[in-house]
MARLOTI-342323 format. One line per 2 residues: number of its first residue (from 0); for each residue x, y, z of N, C-alpha, C, O. Coordinates in steps of 0.2 Angstrom, whole numbers. Layout:
<recs>
NUM	X/Y/Z/X/Y/Z/X/Y/Z/X/Y/Z ~ ...
</recs>
This chain:
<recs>
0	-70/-107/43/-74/-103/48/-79/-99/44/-78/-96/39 ~ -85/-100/46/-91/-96/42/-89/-86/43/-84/-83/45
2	-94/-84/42/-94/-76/40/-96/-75/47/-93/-71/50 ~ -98/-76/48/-102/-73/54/-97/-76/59/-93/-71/60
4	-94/-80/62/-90/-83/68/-84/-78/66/-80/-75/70 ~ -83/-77/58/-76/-72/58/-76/-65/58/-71/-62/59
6	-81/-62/58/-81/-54/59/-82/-53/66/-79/-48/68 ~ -88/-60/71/-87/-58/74/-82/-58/80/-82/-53/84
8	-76/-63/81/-71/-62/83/-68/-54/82/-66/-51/87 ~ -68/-52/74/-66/-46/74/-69/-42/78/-65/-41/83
10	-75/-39/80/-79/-34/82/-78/-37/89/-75/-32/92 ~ -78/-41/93/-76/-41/98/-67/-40/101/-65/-37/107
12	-63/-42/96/-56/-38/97/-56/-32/96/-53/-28/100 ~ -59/-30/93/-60/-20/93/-62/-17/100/-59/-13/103
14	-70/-20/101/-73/-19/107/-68/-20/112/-67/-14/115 ~ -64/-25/114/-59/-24/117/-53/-22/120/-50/-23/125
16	-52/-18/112/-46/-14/112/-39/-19/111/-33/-17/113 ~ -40/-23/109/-35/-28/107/-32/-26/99/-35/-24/94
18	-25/-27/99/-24/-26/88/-27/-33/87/-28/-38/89 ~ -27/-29/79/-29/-34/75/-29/-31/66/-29/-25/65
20	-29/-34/62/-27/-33/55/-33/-38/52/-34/-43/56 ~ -36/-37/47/-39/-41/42/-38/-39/37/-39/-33/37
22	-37/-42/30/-35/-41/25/-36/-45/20/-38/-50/23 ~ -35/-46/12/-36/-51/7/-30/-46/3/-30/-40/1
24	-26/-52/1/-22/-47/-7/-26/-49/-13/-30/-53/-14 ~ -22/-44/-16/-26/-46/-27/-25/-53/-29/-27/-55/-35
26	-23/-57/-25/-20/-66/-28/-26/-67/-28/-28/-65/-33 ~ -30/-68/-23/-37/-73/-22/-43/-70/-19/-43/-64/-19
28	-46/-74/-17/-53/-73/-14/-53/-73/-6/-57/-72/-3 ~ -45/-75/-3/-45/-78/3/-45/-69/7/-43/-64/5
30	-48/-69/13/-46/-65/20/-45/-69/24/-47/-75/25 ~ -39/-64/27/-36/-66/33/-36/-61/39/-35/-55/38
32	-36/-64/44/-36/-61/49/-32/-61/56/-32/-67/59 ~ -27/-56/58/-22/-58/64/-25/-55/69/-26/-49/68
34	-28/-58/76/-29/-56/81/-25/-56/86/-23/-62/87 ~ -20/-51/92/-15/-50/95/-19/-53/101/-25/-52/101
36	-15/-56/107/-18/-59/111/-15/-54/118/-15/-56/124 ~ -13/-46/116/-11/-43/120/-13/-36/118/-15/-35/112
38	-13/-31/121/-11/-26/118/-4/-20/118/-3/-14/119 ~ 1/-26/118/7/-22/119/11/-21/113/11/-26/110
40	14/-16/111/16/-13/105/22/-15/104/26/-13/108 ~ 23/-20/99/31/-22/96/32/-19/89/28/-17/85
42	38/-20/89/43/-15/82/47/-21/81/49/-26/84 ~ 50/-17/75/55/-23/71/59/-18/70/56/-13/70
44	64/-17/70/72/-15/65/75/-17/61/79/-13/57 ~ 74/-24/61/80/-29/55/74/-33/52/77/-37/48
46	68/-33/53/63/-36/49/64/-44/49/63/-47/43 ~ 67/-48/53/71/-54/54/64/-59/56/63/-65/53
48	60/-54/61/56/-60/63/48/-63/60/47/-59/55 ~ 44/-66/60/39/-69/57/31/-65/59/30/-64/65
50	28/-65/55/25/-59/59/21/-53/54/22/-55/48 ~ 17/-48/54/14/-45/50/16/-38/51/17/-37/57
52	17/-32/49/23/-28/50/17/-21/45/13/-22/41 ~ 18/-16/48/14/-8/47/20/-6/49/23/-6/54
54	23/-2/42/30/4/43/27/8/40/23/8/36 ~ 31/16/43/27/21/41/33/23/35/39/20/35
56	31/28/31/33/34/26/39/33/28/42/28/26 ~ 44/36/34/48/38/37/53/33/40/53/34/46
58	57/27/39/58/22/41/64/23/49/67/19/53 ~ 64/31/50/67/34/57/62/30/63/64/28/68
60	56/30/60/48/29/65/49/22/68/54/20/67 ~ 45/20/70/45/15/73/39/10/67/33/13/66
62	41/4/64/41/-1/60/34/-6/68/36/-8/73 ~ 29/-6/64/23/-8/72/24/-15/69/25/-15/63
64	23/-20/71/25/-28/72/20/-31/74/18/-29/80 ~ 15/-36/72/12/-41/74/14/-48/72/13/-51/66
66	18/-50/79/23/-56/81/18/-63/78/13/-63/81 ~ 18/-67/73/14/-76/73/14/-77/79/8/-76/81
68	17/-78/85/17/-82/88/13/-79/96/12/-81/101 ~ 10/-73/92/6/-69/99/2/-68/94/2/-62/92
70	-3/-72/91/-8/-71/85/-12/-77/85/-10/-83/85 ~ -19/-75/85/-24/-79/84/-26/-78/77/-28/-72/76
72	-24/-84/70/-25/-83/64/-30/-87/61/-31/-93/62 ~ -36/-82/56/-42/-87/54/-43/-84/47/-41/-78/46
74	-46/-89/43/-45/-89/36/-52/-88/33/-55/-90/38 ~ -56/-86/28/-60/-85/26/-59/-83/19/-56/-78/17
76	-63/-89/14/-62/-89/8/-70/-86/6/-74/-89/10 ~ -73/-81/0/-78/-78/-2/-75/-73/-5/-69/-71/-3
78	-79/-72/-13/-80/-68/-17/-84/-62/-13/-80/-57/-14 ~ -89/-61/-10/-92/-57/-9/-95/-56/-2/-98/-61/1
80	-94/-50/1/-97/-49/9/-104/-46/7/-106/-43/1 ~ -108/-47/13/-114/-46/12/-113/-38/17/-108/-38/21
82	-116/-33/16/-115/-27/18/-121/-19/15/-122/-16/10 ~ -121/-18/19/-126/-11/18/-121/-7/11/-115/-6/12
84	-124/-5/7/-119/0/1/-121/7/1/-127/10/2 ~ -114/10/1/-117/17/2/-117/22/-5/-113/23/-9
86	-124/22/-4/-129/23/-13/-126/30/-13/-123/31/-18 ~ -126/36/-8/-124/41/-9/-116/44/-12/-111/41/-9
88	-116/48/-17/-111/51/-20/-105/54/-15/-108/58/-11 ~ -99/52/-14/-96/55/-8/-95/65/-11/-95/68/-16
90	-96/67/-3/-97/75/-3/-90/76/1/-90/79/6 ~ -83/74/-1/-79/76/1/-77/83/-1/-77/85/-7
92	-77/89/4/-76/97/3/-70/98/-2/-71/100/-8 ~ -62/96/1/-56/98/-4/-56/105/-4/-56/109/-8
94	-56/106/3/-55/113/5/-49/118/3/-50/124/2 ~ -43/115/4/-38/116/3/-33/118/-2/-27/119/-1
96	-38/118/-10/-34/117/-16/-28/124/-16/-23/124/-20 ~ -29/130/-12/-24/136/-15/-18/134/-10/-13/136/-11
98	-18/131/-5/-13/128/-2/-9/122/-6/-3/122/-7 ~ -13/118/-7/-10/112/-13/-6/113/-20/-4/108/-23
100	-7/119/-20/-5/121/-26/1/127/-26/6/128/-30 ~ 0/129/-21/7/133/-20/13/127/-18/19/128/-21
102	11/122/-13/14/118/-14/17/114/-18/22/111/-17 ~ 15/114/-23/15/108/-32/21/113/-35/25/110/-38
104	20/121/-35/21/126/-38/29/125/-36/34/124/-40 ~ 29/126/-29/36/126/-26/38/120/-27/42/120/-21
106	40/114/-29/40/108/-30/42/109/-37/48/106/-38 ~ 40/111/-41/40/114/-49/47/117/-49/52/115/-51
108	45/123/-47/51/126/-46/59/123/-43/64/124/-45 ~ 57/119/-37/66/116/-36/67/111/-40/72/107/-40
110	62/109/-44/64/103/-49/66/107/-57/71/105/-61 ~ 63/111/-57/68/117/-65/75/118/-62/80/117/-65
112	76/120/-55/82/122/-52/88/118/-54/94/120/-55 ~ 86/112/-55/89/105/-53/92/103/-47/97/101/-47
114	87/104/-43/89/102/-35/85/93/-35/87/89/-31 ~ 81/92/-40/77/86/-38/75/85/-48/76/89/-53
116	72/77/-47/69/76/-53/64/74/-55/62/72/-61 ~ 60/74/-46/55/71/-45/54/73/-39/59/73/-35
118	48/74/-36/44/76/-30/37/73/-28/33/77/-31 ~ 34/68/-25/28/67/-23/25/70/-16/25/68/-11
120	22/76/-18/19/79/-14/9/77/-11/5/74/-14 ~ 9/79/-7/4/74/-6/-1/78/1/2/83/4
122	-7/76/3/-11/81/8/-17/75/12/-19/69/11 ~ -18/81/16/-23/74/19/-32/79/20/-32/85/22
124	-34/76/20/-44/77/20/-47/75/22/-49/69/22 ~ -48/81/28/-54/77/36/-60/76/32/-62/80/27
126	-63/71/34/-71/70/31/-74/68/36/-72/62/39 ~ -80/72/41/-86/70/46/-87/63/43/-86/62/37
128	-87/58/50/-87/50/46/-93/49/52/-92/51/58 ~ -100/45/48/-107/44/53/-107/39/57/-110/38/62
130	-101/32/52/-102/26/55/-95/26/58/-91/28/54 ~ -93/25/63/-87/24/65/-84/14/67/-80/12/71
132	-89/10/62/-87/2/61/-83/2/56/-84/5/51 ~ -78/-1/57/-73/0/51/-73/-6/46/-70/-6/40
134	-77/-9/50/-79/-17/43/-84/-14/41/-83/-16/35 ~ -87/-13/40/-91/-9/35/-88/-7/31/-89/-9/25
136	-83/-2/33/-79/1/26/-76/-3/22/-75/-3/15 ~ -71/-10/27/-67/-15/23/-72/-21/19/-70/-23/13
138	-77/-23/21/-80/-27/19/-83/-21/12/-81/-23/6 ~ -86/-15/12/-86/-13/5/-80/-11/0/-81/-10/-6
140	-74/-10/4/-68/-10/1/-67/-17/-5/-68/-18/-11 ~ -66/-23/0/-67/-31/-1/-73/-30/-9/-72/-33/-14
142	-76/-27/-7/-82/-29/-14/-80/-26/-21/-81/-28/-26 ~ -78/-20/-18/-77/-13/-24/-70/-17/-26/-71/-18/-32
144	-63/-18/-23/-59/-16/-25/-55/-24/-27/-51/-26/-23 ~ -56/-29/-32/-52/-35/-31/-44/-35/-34/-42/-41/-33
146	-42/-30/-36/-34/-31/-40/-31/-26/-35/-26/-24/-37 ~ -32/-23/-28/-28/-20/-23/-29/-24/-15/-33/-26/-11
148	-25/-23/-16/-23/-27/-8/-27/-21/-1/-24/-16/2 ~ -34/-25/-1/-37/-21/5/-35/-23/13/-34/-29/15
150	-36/-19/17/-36/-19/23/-39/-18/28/-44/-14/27 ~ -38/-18/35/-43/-14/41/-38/-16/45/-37/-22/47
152	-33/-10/48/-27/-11/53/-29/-7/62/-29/-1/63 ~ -29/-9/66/-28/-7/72/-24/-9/78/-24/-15/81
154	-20/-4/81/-17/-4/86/-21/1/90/-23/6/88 ~ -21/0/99/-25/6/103/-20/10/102/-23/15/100
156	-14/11/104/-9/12/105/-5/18/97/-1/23/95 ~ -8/14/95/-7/17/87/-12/21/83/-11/27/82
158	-17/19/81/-22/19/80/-27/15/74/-26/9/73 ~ -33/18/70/-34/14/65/-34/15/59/-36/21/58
160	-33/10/53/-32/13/45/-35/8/41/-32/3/42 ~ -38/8/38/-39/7/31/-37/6/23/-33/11/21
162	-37/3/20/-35/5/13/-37/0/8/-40/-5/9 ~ -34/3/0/-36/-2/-4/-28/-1/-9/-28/2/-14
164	-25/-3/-9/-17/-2/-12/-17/-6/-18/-18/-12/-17 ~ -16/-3/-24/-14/-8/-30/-5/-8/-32/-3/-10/-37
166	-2/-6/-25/3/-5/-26/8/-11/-22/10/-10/-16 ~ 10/-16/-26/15/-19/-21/22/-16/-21/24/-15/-27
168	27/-16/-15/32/-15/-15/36/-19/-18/39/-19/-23 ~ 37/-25/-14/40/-30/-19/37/-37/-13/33/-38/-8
170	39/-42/-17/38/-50/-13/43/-53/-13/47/-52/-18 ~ 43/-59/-9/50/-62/-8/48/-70/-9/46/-73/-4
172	48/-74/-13/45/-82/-11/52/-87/-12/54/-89/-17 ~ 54/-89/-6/62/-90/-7/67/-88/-11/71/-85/-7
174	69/-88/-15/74/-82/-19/72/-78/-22/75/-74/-25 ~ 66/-78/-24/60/-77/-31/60/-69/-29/56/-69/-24
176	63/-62/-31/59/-57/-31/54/-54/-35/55/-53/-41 ~ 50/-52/-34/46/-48/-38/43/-40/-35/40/-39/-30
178	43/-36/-39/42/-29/-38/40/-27/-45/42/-29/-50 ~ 35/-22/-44/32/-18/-49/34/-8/-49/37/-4/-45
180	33/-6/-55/35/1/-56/27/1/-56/23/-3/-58 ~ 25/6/-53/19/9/-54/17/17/-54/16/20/-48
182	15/22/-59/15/28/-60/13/30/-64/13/27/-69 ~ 10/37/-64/6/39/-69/-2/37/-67/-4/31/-66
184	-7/45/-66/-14/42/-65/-18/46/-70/-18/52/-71 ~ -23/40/-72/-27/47/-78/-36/43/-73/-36/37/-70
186	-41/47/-73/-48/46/-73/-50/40/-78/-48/40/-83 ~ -53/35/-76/-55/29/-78/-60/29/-81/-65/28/-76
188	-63/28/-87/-67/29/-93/-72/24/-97/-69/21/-101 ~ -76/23/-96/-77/17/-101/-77/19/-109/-76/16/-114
190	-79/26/-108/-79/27/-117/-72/28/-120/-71/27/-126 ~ -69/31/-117/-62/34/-117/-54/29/-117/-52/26/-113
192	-52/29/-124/-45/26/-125/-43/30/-120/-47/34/-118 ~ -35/29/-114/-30/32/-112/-26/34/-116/-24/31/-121
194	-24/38/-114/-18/44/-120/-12/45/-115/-12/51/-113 ~ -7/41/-111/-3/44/-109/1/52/-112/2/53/-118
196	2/58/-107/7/60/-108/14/59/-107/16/55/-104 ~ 17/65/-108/25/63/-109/26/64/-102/30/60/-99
198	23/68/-99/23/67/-90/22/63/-87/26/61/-83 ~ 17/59/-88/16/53/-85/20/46/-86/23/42/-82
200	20/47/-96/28/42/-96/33/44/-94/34/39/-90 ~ 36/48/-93/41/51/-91/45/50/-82/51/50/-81
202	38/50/-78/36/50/-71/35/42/-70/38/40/-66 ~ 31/37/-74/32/28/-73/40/25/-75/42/20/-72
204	44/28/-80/51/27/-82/57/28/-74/62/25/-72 ~ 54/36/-73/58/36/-65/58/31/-60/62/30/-56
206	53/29/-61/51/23/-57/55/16/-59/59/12/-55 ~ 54/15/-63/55/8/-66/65/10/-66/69/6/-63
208	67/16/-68/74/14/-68/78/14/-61/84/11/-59 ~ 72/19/-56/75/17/-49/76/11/-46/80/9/-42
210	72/8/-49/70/0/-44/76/-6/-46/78/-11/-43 ~ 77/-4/-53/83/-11/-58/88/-5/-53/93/-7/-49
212	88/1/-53/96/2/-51/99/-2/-43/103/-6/-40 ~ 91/2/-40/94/0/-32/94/-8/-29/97/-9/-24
214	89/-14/-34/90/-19/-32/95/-22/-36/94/-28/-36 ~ 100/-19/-41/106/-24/-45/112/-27/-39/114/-33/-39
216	114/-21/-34/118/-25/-30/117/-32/-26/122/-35/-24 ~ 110/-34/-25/108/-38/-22/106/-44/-24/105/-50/-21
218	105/-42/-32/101/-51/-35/106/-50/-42/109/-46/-45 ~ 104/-57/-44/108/-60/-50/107/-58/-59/110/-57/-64
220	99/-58/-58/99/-54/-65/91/-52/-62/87/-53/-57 ~ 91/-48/-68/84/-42/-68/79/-44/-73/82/-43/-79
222	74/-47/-74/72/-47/-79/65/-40/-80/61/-40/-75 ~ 64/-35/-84/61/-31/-84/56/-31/-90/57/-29/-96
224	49/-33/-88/44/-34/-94/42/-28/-99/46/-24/-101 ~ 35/-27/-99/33/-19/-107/28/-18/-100/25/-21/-96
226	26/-11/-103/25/-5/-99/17/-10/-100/16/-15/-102 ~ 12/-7/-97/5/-9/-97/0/-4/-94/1/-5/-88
228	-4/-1/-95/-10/1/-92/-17/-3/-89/-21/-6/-92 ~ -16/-2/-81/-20/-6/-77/-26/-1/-74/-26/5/-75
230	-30/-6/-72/-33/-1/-68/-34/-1/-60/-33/-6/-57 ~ -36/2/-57/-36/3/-50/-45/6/-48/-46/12/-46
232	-49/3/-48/-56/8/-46/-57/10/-51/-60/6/-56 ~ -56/18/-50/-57/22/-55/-52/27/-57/-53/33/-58
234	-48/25/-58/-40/26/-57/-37/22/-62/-38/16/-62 ~ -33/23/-67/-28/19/-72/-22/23/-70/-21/29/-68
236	-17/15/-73/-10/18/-71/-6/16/-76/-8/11/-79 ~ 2/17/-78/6/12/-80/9/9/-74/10/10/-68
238	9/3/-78/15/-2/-75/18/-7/-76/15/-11/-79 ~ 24/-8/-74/31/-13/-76/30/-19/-72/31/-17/-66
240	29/-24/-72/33/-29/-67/41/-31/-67/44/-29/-72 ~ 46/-33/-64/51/-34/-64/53/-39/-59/53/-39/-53
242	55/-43/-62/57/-49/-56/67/-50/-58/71/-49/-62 ~ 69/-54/-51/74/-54/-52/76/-60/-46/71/-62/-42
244	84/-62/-45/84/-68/-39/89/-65/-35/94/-61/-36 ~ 88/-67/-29/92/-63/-25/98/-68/-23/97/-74/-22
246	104/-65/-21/112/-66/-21/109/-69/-16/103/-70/-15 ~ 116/-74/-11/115/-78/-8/116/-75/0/114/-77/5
248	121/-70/-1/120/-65/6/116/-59/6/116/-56/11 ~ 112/-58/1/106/-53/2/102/-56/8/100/-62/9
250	100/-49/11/94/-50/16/89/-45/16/89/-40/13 ~ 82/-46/20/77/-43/16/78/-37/21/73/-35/23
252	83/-35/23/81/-27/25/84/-24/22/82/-18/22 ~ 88/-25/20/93/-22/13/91/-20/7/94/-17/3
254	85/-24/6/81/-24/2/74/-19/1/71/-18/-4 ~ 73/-18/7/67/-15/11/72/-7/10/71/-4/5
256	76/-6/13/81/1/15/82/3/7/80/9/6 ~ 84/0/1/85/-1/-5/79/2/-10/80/6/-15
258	74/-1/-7/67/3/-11/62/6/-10/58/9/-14 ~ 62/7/-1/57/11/1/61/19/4/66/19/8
260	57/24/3/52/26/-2/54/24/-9/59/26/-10 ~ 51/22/-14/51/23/-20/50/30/-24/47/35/-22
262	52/30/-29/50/37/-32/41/38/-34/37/43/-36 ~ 40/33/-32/29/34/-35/28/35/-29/22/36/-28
264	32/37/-23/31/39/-17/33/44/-15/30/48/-11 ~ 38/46/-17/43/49/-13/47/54/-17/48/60/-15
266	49/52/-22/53/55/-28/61/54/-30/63/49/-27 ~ 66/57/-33/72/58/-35/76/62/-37/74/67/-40
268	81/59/-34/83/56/-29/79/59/-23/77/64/-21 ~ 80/49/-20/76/48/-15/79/54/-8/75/59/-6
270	85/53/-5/85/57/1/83/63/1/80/65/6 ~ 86/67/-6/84/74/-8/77/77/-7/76/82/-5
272	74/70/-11/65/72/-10/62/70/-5/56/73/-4 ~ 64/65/-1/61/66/7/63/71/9/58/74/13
274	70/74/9/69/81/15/65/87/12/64/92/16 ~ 63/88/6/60/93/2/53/91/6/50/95/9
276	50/85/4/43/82/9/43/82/16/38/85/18 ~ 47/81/21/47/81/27/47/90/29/43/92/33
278	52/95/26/52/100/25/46/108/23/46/114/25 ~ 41/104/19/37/108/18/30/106/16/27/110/13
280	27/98/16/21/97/16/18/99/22/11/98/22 ~ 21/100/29/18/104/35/10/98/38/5/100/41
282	12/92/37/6/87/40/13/82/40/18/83/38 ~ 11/78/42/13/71/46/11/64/43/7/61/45
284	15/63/37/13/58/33/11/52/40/5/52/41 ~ 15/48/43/14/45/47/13/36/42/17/35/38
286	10/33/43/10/27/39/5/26/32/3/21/30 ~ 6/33/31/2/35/22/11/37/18/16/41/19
288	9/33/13/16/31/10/23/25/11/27/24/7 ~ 20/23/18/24/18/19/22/11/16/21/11/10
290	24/4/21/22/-2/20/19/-5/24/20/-5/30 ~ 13/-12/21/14/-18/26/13/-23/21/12/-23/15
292	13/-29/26/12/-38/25/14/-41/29/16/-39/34 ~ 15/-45/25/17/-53/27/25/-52/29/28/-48/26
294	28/-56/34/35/-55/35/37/-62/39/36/-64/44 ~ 41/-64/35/44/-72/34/39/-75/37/37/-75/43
296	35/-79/31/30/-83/34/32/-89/29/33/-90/23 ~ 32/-94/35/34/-101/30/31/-104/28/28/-108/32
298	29/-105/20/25/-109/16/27/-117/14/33/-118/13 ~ 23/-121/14/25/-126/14/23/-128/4/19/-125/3
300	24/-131/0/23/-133/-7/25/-138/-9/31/-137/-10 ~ 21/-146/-11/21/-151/-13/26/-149/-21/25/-144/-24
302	31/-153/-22/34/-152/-29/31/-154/-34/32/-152/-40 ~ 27/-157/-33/20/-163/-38/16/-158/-38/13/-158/-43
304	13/-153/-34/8/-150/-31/2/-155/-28/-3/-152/-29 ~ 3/-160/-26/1/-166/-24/-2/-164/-16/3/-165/-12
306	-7/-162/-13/-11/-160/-8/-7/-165/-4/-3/-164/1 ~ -8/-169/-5/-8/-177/-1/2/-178/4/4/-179/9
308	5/-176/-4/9/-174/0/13/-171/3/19/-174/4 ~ 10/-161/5/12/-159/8/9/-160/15/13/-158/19
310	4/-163/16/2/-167/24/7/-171/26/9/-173/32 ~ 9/-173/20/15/-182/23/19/-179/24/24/-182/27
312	21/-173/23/27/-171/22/33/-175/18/39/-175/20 ~ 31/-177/13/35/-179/8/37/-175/0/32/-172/-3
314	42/-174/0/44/-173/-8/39/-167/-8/35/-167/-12 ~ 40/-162/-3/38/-155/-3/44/-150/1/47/-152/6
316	43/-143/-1/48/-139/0/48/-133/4/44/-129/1 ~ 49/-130/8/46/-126/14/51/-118/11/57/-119/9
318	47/-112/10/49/-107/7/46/-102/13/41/-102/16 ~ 54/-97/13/50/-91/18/47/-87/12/49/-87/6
320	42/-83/15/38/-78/11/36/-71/14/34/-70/19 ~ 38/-65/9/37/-60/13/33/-56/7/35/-56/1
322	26/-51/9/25/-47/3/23/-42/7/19/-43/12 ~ 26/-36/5/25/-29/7/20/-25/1/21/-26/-6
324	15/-21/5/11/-17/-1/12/-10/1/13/-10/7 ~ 13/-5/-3/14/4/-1/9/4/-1/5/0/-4
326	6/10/7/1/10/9/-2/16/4/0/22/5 ~ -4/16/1/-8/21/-5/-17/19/-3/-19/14/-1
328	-21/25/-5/-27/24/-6/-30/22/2/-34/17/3 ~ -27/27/6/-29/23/10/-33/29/18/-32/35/18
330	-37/27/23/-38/31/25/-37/29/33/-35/24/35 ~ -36/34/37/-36/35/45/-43/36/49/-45/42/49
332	-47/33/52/-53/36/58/-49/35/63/-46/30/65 ~ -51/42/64/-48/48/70/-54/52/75/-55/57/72
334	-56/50/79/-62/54/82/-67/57/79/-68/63/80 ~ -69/52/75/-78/53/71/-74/56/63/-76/59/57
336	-69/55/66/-66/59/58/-63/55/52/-58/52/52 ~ -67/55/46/-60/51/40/-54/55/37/-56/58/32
338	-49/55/39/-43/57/38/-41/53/29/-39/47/28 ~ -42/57/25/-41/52/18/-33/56/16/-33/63/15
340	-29/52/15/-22/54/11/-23/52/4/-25/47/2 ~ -19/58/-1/-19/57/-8/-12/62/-9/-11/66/-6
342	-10/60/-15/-5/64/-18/-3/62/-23/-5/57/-26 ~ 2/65/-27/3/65/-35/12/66/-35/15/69/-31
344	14/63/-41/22/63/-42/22/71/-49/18/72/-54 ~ 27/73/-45/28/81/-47/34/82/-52/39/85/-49
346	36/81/-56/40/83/-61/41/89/-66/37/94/-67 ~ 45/90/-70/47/97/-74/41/98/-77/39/104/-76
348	37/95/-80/29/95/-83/25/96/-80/21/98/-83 ~ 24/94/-75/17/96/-71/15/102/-70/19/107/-70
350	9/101/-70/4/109/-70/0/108/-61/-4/103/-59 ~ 3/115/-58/-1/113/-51/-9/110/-50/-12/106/-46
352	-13/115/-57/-19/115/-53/-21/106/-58/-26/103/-55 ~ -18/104/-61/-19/98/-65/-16/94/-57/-19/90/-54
354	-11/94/-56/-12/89/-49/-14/91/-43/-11/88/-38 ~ -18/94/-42/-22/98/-36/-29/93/-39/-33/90/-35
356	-33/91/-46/-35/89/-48/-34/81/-46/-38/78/-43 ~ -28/78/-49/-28/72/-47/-28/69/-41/-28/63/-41
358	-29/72/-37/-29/71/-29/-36/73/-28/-39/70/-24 ~ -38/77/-33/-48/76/-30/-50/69/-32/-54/66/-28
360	-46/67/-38/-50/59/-40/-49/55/-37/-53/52/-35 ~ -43/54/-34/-40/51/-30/-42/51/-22/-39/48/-18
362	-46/54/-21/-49/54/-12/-55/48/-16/-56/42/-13 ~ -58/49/-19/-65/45/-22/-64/38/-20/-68/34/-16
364	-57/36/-23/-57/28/-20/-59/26/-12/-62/21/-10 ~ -57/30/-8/-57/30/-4/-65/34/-1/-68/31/3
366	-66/39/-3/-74/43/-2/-80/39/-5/-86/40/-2 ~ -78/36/-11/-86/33/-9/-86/27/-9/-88/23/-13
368	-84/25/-3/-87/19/2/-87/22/9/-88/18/14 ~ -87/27/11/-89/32/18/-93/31/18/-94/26/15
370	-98/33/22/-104/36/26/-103/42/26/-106/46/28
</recs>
């Protein structure tokens, strides 16, 4: 499908008022696109069925579901959309810092208490938005952002989201798991080595040891790589990959229940630091910190990798596949408004007004590709 037959089906499902998702992950150059042939709102609970899947923060909420089999799906492969760029510098206000920081403060304090040993606390930033097309923003997402899994989500019913996520939660390719630790953020430099500190090491290690502890019940061995410094934007981070094979009665909600929230999200212990978040960030994460993707989608792969013959269907092997990304970096249009979510993981070392800080850099990914 060319560029133009594919966007424009999108703008006409919007127009609409039909869902629809489009998206590309960090693998390739490909987009894709799910158009719903309805606008009635389905949920998952047991993540059983096949399908494209938006859960929020809160897995109490309802898990929004776009079923394959009520999906209009079109592919498009390009490095590059053609698109207006927005030459101005974003003027996000960041109005709020003596609130974000009282909050940071008290977060400090019940983690010295030792009620906790980690807290991600986190805020959101209305921004006047001029243009209210949303491919706009994904198509200049799409240009800026190739190592994060971008997107452009809507439901009427729900509403609509954006993002640019460098964060996978984990992926499934028939027993094959994979999941990354990802944590720790510094401003991204060209002249500048990165210096981790002991907070940020400290904060990517809670990570990395939550994720080997919660999925050993489940899979047969853990293999766990060396730390690494990626970048994001303009954002650097550590991070671990870790793969491992899953048991032969593991299934993926158990898996899904087992990791999300993680601590680069949420904190630890986990239930302790949800109710500390749900308790006193006083907004509605809503589907900022959650997950989406792909959800058992069956792949077909020649053993030869022989093109030829996964068509004959010969001496090739059919694999379900699922990959979930935490929704980070991402934004909300809400009546003429950009709702941008950011937050930072809180530990014994942290200093408020330094992550009240972090969370300014951190709207940028998001603020300059606005209007």
């Amino acid at each position: 499908m060319d560029r133009d037959s594919f966007f424009n089906n999108l703008e006409n499902q919007y127009q609409n008022k039909l869902p629809f998702v489009v998206y590309s992950r960090p693998i390739d150059s490909v987009i894709k696109c799910w158009l719903q042939n309805d606008d009635e709102l389905r949920t998952t609970s047991d993540f059983s069925e096949s399908g494209f899947v938006f859960s929020p923060f809160d897995l109490e909420k309802q898990s929004i579901l776009f079923l394959e089999k009520f999906c209009k799906h079109h592919i498009l492969e390009t490095n590059y959309l053609e698109v207006e760029e927005n030459t101005t510098e974003s003027t996000i206000s960041n109005l709020n810092e003596n609130e974000h920081v009282q909050l940071v403060s008290k977060g400090i304090k019940t983690i010295q208490k030792g009620n906790l040993e980690k807290v991600v606390l986190s805020r959101v930033e209305i921004k006047a938005q001029n243009d209210d097309n949303p491919f706009t923003i994904f198509k200049r997402l799409f240009n800026t952002y190739k190592k994060a899994m971008v997107y452009c989500w809507y439901h009427p019913k729900v509403g609509l989201w954006l993002g640019a996520t460098p964060e996978l939660l984990f992926k499934v390719e028939g027993k094959q798991v994979t999941t990354i630790s990802l944590a720790g953020t510094q401003p991204f430099s060209e002249k500048n080595v990165v210096n981790w500190t002991k907070k940020e090491i400290e904060e990517q290690q809670i990570v990395t040891d939550y994720i080997t502890n919660q999925i050993q019940p489940y899979v047969q061995k853990i293999n766990i790589a060396e730390v690494e410094t990626v970048r994001a934007g303009n954002l650097m981070h550590l991070k671990t990959r870790i793969t491992s094979r899953l048991n032969e009665n593991a299934n993926l909600k158990a898996i899904i229940e087992a990791l999300h929230p993680t601590p680069a999200v949420c904190g630890f212990p986990k239930e302790a630091a949800k109710t500390f978040i749900l308790q006193n960030e006083n907004y509605k994460r809503e589907f900022y910190t959650g997950f989406l993707g792909e959800l058992n989608l069956k792949q077909t792969k020649a053993r030869n990798n022989n093109r030829r013959n996964v068509e004959n269907n010969a001496y090739s092997v059919v694999k379900t596949q699922s990959n979930f990304y935490v929704n980070l970096r991402c934004v909300q249009l809400k009546d003429a408004n950009a709702l941008i979510y950011v937050g930072g993981g809180i530990t014994k070392n942290s200093v408020a007004e330094n992550e009240w800080q972090e969370t300014v850099n951190k709207t940028k990914t998001i603020g300059n590709v606005l209007d």
